[in-house]
mmCIF file of the N, C-alpha and C atoms, coordinates in Angstrom:
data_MODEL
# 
_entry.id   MODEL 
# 
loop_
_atom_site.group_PDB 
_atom_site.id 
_atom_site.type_symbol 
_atom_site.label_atom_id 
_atom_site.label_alt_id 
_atom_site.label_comp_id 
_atom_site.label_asym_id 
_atom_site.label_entity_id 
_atom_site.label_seq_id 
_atom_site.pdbx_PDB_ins_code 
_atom_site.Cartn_x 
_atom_site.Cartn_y 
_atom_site.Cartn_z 
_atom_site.occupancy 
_atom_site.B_iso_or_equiv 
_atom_site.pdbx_formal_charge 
_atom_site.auth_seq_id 
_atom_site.auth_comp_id 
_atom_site.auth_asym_id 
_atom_site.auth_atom_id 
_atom_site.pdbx_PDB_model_num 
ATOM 1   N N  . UNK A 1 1  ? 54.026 75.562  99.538  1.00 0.00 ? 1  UNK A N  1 
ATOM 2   C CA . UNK A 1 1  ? 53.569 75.965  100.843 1.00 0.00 ? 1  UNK A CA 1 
ATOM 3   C C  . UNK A 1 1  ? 52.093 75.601  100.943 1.00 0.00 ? 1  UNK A C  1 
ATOM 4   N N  . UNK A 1 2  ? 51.915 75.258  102.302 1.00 0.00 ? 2  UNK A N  1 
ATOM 5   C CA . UNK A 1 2  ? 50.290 74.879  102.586 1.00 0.00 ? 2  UNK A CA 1 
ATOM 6   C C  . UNK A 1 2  ? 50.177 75.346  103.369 1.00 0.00 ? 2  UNK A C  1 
ATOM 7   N N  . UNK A 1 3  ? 48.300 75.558  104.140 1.00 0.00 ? 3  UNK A N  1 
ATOM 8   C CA . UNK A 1 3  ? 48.312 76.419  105.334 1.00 0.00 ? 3  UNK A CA 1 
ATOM 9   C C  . UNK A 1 3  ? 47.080 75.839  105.671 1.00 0.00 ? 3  UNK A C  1 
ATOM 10  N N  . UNK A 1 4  ? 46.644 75.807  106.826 1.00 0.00 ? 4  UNK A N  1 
ATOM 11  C CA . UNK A 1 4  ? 45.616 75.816  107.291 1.00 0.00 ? 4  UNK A CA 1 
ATOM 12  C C  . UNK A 1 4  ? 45.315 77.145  108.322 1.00 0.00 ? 4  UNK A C  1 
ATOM 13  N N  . UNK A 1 5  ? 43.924 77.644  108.505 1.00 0.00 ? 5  UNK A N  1 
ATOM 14  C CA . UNK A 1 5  ? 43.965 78.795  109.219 1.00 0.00 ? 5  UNK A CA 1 
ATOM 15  C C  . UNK A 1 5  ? 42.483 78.696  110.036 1.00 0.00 ? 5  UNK A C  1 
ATOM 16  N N  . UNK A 1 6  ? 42.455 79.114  111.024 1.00 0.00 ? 6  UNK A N  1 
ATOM 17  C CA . UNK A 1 6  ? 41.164 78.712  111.710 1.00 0.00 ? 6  UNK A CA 1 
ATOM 18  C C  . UNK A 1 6  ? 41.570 80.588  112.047 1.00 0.00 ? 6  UNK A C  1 
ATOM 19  N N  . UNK A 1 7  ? 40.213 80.728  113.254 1.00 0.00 ? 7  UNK A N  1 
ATOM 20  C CA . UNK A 1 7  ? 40.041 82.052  113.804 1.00 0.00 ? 7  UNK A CA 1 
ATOM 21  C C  . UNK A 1 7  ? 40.906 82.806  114.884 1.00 0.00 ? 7  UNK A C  1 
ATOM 22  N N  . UNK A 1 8  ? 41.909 81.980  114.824 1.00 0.00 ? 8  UNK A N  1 
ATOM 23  C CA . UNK A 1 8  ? 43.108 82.582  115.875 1.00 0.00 ? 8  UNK A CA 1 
ATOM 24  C C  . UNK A 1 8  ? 44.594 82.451  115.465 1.00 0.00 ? 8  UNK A C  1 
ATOM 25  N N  . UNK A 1 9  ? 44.494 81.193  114.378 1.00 0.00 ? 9  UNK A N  1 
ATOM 26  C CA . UNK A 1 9  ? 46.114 81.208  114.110 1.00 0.00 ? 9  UNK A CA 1 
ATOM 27  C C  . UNK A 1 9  ? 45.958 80.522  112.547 1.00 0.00 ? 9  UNK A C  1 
ATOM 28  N N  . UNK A 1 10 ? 47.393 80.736  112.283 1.00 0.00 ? 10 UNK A N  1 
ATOM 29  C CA . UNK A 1 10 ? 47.348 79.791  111.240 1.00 0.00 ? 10 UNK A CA 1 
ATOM 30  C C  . UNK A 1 10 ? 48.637 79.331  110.815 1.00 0.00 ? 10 UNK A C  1 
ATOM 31  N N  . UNK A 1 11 ? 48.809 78.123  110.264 1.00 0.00 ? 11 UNK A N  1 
ATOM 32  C CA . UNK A 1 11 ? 49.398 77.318  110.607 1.00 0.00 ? 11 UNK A CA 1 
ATOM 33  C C  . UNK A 1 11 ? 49.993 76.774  109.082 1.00 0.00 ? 11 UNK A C  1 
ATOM 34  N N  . UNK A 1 12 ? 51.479 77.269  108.591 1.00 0.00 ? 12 UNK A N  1 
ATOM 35  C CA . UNK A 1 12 ? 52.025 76.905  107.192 1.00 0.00 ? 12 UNK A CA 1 
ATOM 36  C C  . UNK A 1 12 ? 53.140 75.885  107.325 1.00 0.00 ? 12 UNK A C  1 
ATOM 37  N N  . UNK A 1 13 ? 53.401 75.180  106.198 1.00 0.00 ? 13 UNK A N  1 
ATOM 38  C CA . UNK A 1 13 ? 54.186 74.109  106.188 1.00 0.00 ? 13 UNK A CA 1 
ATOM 39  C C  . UNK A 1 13 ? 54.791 74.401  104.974 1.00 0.00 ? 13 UNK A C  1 
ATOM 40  N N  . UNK A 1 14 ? 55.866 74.670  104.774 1.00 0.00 ? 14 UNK A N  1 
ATOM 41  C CA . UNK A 1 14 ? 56.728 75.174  103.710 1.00 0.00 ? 14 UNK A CA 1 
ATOM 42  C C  . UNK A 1 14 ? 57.536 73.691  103.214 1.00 0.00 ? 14 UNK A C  1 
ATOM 43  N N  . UNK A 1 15 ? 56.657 73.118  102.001 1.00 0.00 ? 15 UNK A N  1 
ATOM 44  C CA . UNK A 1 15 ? 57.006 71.974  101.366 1.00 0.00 ? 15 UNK A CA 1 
ATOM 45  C C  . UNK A 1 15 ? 58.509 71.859  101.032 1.00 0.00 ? 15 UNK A C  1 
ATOM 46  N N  . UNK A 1 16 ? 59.312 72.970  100.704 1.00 0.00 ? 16 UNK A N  1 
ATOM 47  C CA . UNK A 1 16 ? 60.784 72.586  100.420 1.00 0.00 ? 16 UNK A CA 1 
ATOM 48  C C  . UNK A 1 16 ? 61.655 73.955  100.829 1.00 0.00 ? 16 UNK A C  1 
ATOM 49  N N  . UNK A 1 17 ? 62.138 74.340  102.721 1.00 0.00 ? 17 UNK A N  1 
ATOM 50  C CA . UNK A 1 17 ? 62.203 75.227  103.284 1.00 0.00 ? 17 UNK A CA 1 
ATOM 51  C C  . UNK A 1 17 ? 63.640 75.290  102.208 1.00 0.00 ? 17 UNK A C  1 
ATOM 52  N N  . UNK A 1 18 ? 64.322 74.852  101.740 1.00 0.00 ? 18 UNK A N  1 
ATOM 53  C CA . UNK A 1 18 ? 65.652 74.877  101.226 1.00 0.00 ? 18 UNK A CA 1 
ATOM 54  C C  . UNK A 1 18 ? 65.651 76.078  100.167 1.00 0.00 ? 18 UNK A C  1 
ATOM 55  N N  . UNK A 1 19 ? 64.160 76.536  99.533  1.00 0.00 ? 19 UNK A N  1 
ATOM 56  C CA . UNK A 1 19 ? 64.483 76.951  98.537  1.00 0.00 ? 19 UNK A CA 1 
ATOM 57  C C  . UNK A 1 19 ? 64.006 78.679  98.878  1.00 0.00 ? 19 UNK A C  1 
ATOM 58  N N  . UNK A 1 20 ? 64.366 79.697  97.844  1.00 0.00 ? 20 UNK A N  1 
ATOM 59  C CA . UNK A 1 20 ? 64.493 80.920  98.114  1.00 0.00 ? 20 UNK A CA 1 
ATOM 60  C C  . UNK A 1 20 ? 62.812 81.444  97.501  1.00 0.00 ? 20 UNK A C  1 
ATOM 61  N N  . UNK A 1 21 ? 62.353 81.952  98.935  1.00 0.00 ? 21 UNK A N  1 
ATOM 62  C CA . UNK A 1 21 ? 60.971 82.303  98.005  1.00 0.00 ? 21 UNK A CA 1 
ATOM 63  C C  . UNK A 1 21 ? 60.467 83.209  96.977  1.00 0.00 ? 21 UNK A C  1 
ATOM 64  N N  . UNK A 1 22 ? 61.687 84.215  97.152  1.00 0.00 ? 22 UNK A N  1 
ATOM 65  C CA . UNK A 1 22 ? 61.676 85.926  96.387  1.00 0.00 ? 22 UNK A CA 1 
ATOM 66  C C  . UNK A 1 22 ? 62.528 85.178  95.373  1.00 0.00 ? 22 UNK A C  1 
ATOM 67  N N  . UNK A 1 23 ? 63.134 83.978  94.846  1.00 0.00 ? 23 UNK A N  1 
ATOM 68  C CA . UNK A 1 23 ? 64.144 84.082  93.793  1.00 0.00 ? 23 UNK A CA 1 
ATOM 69  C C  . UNK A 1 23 ? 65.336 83.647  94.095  1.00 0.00 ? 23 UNK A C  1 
ATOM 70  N N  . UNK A 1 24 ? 66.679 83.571  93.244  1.00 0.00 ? 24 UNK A N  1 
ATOM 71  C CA . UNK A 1 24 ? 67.911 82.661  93.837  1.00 0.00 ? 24 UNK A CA 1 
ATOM 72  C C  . UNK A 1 24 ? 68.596 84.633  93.540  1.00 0.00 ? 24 UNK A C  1 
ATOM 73  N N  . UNK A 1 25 ? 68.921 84.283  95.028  1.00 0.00 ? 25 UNK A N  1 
ATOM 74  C CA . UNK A 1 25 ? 69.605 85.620  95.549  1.00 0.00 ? 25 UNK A CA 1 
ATOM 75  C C  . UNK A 1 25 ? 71.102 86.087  94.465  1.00 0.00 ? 25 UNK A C  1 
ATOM 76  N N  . UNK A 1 26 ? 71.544 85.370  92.831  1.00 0.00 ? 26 UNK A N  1 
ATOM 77  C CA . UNK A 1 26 ? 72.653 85.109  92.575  1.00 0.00 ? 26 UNK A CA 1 
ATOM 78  C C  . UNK A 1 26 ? 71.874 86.162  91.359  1.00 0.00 ? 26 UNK A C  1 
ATOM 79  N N  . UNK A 1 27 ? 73.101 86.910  90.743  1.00 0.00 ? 27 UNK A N  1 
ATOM 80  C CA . UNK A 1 27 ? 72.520 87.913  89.975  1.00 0.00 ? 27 UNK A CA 1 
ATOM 81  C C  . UNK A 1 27 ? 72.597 87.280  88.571  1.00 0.00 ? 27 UNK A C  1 
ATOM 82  N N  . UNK A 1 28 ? 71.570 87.596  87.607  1.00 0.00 ? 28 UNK A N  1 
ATOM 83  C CA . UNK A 1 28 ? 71.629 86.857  86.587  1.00 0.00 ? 28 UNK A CA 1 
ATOM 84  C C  . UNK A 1 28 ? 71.005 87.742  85.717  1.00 0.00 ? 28 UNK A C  1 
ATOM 85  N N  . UNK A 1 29 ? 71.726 87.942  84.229  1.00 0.00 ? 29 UNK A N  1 
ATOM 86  C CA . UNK A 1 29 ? 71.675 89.309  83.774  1.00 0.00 ? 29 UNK A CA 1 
ATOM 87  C C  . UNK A 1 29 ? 70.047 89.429  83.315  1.00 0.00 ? 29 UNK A C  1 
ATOM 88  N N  . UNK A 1 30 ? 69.508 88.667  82.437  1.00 0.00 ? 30 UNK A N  1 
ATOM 89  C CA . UNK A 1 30 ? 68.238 88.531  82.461  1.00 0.00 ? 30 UNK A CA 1 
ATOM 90  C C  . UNK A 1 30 ? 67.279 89.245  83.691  1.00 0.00 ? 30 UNK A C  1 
ATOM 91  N N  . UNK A 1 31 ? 67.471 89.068  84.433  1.00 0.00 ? 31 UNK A N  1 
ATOM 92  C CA . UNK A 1 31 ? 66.138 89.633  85.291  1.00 0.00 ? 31 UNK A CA 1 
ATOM 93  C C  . UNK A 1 31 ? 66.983 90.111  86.880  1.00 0.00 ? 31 UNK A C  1 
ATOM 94  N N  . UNK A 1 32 ? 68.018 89.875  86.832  1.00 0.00 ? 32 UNK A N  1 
ATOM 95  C CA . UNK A 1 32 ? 68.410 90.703  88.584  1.00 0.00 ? 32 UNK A CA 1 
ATOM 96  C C  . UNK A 1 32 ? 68.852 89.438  89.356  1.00 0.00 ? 32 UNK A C  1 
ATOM 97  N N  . UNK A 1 33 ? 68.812 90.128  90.533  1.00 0.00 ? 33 UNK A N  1 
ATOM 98  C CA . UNK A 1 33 ? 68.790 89.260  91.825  1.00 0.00 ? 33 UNK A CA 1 
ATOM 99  C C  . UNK A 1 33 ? 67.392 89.050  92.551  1.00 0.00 ? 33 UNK A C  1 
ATOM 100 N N  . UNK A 1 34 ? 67.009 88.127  92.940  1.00 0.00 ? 34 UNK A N  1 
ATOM 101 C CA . UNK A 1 34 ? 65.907 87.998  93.800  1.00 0.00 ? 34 UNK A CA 1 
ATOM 102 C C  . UNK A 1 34 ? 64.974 88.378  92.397  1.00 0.00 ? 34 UNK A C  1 
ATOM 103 N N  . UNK A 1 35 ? 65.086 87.612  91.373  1.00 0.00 ? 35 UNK A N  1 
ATOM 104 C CA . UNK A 1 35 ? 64.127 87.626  90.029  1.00 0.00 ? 35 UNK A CA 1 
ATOM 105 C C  . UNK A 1 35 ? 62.619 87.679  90.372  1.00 0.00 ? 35 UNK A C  1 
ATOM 106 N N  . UNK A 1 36 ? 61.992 86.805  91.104  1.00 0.00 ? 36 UNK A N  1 
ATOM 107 C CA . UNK A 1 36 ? 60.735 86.711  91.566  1.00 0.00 ? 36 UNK A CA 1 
ATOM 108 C C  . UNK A 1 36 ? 59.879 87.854  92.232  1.00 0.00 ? 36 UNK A C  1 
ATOM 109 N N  . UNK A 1 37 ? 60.917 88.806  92.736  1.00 0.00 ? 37 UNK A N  1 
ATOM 110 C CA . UNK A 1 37 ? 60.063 90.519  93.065  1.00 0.00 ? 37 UNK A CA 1 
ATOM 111 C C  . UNK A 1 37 ? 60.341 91.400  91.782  1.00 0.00 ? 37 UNK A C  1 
ATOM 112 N N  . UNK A 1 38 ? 59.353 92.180  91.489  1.00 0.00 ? 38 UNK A N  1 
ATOM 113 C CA . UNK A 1 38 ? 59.775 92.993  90.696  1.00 0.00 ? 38 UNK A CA 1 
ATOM 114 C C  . UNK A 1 38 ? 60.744 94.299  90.913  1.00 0.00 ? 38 UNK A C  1 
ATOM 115 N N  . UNK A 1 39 ? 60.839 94.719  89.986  1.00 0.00 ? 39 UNK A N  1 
ATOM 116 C CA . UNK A 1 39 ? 62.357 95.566  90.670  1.00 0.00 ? 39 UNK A CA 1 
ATOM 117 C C  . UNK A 1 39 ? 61.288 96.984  91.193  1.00 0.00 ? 39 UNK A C  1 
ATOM 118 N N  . UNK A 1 40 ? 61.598 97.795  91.665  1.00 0.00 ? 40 UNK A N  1 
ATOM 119 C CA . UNK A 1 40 ? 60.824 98.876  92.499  1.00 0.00 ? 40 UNK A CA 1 
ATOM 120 C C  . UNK A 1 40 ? 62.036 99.342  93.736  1.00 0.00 ? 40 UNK A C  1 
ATOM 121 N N  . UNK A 1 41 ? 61.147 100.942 94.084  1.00 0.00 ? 41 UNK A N  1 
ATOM 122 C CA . UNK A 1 41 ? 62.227 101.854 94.779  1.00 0.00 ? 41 UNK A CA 1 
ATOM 123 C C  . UNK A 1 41 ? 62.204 100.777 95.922  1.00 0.00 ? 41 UNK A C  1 
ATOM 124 N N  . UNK A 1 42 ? 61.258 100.314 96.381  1.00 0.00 ? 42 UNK A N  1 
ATOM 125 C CA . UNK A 1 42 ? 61.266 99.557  98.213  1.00 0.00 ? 42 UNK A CA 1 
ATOM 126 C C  . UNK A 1 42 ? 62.002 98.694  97.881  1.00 0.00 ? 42 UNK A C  1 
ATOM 127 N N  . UNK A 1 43 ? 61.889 97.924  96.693  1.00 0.00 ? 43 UNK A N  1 
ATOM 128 C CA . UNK A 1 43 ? 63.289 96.290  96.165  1.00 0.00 ? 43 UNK A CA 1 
ATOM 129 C C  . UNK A 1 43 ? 64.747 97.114  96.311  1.00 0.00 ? 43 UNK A C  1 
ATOM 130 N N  . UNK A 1 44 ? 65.004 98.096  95.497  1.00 0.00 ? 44 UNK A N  1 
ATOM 131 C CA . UNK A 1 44 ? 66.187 98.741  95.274  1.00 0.00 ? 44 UNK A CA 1 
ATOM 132 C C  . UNK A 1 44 ? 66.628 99.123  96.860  1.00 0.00 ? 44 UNK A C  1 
ATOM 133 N N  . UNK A 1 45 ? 65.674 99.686  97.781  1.00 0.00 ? 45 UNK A N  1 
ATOM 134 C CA . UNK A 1 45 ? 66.388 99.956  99.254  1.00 0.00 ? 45 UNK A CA 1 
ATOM 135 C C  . UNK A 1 45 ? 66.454 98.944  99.992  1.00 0.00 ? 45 UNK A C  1 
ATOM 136 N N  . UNK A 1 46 ? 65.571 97.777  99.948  1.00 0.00 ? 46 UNK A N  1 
ATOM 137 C CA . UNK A 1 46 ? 65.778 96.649  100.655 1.00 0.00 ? 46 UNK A CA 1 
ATOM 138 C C  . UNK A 1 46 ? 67.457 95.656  100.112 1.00 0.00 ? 46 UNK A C  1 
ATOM 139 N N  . UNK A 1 47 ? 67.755 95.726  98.981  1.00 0.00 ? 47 UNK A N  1 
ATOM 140 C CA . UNK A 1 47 ? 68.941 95.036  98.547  1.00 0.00 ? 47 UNK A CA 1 
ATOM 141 C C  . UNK A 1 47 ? 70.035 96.356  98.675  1.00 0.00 ? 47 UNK A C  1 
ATOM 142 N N  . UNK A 1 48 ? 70.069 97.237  98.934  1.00 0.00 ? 48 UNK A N  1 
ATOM 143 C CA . UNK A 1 48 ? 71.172 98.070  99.346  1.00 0.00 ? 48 UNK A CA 1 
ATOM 144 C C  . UNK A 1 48 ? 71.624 98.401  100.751 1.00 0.00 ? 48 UNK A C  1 
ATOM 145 N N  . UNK A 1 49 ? 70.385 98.553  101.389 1.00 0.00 ? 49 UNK A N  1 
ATOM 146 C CA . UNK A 1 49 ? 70.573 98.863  102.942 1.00 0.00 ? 49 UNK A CA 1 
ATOM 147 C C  . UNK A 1 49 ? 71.019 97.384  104.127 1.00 0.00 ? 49 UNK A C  1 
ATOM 148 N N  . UNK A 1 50 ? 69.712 96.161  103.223 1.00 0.00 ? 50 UNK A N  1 
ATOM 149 C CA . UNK A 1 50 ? 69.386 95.240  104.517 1.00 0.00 ? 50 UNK A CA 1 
ATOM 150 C C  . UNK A 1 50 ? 69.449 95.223  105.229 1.00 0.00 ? 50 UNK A C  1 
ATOM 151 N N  . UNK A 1 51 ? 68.078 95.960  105.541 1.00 0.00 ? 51 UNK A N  1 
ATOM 152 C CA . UNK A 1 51 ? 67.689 96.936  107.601 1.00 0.00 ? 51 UNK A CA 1 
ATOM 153 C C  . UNK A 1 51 ? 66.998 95.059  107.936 1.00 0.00 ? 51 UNK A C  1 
ATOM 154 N N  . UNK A 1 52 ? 67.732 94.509  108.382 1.00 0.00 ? 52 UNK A N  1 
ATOM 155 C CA . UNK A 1 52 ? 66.903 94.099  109.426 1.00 0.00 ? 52 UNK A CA 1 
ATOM 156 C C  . UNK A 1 52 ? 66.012 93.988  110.231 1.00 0.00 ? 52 UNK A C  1 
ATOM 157 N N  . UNK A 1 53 ? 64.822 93.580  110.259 1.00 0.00 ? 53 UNK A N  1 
ATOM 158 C CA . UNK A 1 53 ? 63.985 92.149  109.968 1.00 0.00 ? 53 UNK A CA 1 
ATOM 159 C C  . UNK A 1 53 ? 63.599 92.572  108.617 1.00 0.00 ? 53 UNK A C  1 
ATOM 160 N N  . UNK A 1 54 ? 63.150 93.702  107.754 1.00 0.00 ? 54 UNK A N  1 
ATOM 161 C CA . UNK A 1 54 ? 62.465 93.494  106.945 1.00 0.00 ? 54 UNK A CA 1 
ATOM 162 C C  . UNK A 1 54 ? 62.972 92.705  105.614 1.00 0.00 ? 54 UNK A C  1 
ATOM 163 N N  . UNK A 1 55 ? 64.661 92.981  105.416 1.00 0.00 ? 55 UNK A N  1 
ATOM 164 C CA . UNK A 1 55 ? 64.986 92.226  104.354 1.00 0.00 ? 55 UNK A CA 1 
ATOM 165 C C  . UNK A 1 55 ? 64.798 90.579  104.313 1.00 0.00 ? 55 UNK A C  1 
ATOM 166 N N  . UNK A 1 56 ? 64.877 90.341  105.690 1.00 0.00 ? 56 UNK A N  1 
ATOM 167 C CA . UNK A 1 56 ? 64.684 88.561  106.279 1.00 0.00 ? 56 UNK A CA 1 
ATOM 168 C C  . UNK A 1 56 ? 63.305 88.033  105.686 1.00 0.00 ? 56 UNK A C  1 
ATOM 169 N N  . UNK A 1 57 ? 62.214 88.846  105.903 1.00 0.00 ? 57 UNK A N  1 
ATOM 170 C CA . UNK A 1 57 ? 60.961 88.531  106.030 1.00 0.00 ? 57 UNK A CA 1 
ATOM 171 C C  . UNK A 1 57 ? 60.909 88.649  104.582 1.00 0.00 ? 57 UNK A C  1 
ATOM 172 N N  . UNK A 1 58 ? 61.480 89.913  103.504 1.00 0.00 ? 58 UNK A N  1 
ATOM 173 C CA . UNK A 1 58 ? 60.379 89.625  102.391 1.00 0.00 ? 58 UNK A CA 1 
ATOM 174 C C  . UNK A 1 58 ? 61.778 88.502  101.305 1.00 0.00 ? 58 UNK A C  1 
ATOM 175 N N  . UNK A 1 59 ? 63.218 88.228  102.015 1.00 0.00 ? 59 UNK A N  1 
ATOM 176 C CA . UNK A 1 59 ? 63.994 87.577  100.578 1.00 0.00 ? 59 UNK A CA 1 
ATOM 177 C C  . UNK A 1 59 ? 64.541 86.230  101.576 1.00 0.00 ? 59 UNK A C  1 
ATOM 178 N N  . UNK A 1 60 ? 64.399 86.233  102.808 1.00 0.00 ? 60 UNK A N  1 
ATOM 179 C CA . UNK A 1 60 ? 65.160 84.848  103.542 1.00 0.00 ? 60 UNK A CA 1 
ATOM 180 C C  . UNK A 1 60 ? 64.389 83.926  103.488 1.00 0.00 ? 60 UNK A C  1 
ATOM 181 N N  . UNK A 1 61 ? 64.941 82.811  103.493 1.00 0.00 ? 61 UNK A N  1 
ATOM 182 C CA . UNK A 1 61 ? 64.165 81.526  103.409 1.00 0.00 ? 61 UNK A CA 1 
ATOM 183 C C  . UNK A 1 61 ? 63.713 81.718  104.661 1.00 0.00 ? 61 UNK A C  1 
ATOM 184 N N  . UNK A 1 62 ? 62.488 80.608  104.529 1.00 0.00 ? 62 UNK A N  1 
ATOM 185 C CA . UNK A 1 62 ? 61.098 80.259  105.666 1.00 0.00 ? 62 UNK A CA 1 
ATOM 186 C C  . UNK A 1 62 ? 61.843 79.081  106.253 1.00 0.00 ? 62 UNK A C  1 
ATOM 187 N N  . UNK A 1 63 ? 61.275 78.982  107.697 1.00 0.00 ? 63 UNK A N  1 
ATOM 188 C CA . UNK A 1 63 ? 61.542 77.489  107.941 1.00 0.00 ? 63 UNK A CA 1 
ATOM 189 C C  . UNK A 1 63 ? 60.381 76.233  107.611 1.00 0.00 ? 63 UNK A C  1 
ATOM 190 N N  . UNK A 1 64 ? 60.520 75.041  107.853 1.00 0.00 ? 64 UNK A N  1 
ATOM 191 C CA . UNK A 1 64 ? 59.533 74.094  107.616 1.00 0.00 ? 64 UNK A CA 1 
ATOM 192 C C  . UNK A 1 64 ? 57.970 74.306  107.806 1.00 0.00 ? 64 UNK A C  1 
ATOM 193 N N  . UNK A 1 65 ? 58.512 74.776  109.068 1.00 0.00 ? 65 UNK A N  1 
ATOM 194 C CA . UNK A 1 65 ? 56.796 75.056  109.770 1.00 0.00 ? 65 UNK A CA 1 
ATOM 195 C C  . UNK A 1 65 ? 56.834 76.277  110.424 1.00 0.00 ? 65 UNK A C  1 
ATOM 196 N N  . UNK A 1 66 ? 55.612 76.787  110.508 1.00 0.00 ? 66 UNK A N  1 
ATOM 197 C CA . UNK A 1 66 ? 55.348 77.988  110.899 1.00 0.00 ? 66 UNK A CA 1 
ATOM 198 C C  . UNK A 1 66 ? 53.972 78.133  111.448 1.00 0.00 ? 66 UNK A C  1 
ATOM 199 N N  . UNK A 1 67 ? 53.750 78.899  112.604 1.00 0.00 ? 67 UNK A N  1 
ATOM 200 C CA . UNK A 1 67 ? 52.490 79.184  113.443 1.00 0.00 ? 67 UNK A CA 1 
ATOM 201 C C  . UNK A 1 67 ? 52.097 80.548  113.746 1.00 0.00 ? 67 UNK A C  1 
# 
């Protein structure tokens, strides 16, 4: 990911939108699902509930570009 940011916006380009930013959502005994967050009570309610937007925002892929 790259960004540029001036005083009103800013502006990211997600070099390979394909890939999972929190981790590969597939459980793997070593370290969990979504390996890349650490495990915690807010991880544990976000992968049980998935309230909508917040699970999107911190485990769904990004798109290419973003403003």
């Amino acid at each position: 990911m790259r960004g540029i940011r001036t005083r009103e916006y800013l502006y990211l380009r997600n070099i390979e939108p394909e890939r999972w930013p929190a981790g590969d959502p597939e459980l793997y005994w070593a370290v969990g699902p979504y390996g890349d967050v650490d495990n915690s009570l807010t991880k544990q309610l976000l992968l049980r509930d998935k309230p909508a937007p917040y699970f999107n925002l911190v485990f769904g892929k990004r798109p290419a570009e973003e403003l």
